[in-house]
N, C-alpha and C positions, 0 to 999 in steps of 0.2 A: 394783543397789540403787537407784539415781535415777533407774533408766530410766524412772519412772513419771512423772517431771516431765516428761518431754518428751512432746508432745501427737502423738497417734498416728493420727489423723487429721484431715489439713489442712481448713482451714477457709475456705472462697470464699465469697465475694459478688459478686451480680448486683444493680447498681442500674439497675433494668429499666424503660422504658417501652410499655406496651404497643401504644401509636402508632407505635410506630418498626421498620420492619421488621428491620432488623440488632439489635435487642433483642430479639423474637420470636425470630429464628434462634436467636444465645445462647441463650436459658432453653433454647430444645428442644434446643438441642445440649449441653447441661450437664447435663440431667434424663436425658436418653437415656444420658449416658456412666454415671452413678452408678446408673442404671437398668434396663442392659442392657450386650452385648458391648461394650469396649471393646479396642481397634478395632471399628468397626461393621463391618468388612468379615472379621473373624474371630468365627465363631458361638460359637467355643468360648473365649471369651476371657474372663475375668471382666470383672466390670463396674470400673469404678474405685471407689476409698471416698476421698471428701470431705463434708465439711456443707456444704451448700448453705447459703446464706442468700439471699430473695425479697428484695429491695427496693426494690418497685412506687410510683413516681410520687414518689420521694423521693428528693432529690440528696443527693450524701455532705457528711457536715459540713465547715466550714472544716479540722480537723485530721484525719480522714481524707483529707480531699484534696491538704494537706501529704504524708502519708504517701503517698500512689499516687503524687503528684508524684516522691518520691523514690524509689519502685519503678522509673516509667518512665524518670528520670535514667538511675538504676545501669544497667538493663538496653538502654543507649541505646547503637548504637555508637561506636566511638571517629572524635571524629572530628566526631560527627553533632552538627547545634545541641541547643543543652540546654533540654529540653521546660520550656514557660512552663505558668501558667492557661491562656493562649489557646488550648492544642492541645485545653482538653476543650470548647471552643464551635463550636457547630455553625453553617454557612453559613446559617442560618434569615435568612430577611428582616427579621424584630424583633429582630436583634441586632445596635444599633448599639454597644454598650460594648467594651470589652476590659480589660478587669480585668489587671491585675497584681500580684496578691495571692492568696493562698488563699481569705480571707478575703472579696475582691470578689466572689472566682469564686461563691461559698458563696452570697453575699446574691443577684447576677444570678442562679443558677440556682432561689433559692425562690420568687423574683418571677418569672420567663420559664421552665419547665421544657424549652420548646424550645427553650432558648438551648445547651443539653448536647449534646454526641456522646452518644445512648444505643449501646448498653449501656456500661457500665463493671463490666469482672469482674475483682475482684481476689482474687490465693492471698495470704491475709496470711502463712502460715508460711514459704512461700518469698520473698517481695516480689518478686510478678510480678503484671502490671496492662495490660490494654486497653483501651483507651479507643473509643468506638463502632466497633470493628474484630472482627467474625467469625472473623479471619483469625488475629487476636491468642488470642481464646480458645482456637482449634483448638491455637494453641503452647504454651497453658497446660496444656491437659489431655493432650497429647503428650508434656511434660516427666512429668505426674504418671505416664504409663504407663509413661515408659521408669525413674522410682525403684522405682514397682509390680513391675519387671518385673529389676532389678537393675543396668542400662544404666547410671544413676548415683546416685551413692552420697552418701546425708547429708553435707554436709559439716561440718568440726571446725568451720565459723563458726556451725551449730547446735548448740553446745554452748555452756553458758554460760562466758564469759571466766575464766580464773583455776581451774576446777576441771579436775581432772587425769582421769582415767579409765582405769582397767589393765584 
């Protein structure tokens, strides 16, 4: 009866700069998957179902950047330092600041766009997030194949707290 509240295909963003070669790769590798065989290397394999979202020459706001911040936390080994603002600024020569804020990262990136790691793809329904890493997306949409595919399964933390389900 409520299975209809739960959204049934996950929702990604690419906030893509076209100057940037590993944002190039991204889109073509994210368009290709919802677009044809996923796995590329099996012809007969459905493609993936995500909404893409473009988001060309525009850095993510102060509170989405909060939120991927906390995506790349969670998903960060144990162990590993706890990703700052600074991991989404790129080695660009005009990047003398370092922001430690959401909020700084947000203002630096609308003033300096090449101050960014491009691409930044993030699965908002699962809270998973790359930051200028190819390597990163290829993990995101490997996960999306193997829920596609039954490997792994919704979890109860996808259901909303407190309601019960028979």
């Amino acid at each position: 009866m409520f299975s209809s509240f739960k959204r049934a295909i996950p929702q990604l963003s690419i906030f893509h700069n076209p100057s940037s070669p590993p944002s190039n790769s991204a889109l073509k590798l994210l368009q290709s998957a919802v677009s044809g065989p996923y796995p590329f290397h099996k012809p007969s394999a459905p493609p993936l179902k995500f909404n893409l979202e473009v988001v060309e020459n525009t850095p993510p706001t102060s509170d989405q950047l909060r939120t991927i911040l906390s995506y790349v936390s969670a998903n960060s080994p144990k162990g590993a330092e706890t990703p700052s603002p600074a991991s989404f600024l790129s080695a660009h020569p005009t990047v003398h600041t370092r922001p430690t804020s959401a909020e700084g990262l947000a203002r630096l990136a609308s003033e300096n766009p090449n101050a960014l790691k491009w691409p930044i793809v993030v699965d908002w329904d699962h809270g998973k997030a790359a930051i200028g890493d190819v390597e990163g997306v290829k993990s995101i949409l490997e996960e999306l194949r193997k829920r596609r595919d039954g490997e792994i399964k919704d979890e109860e933390s996808d259901q909303p707290k407190g309601w019960k389900f028979w």
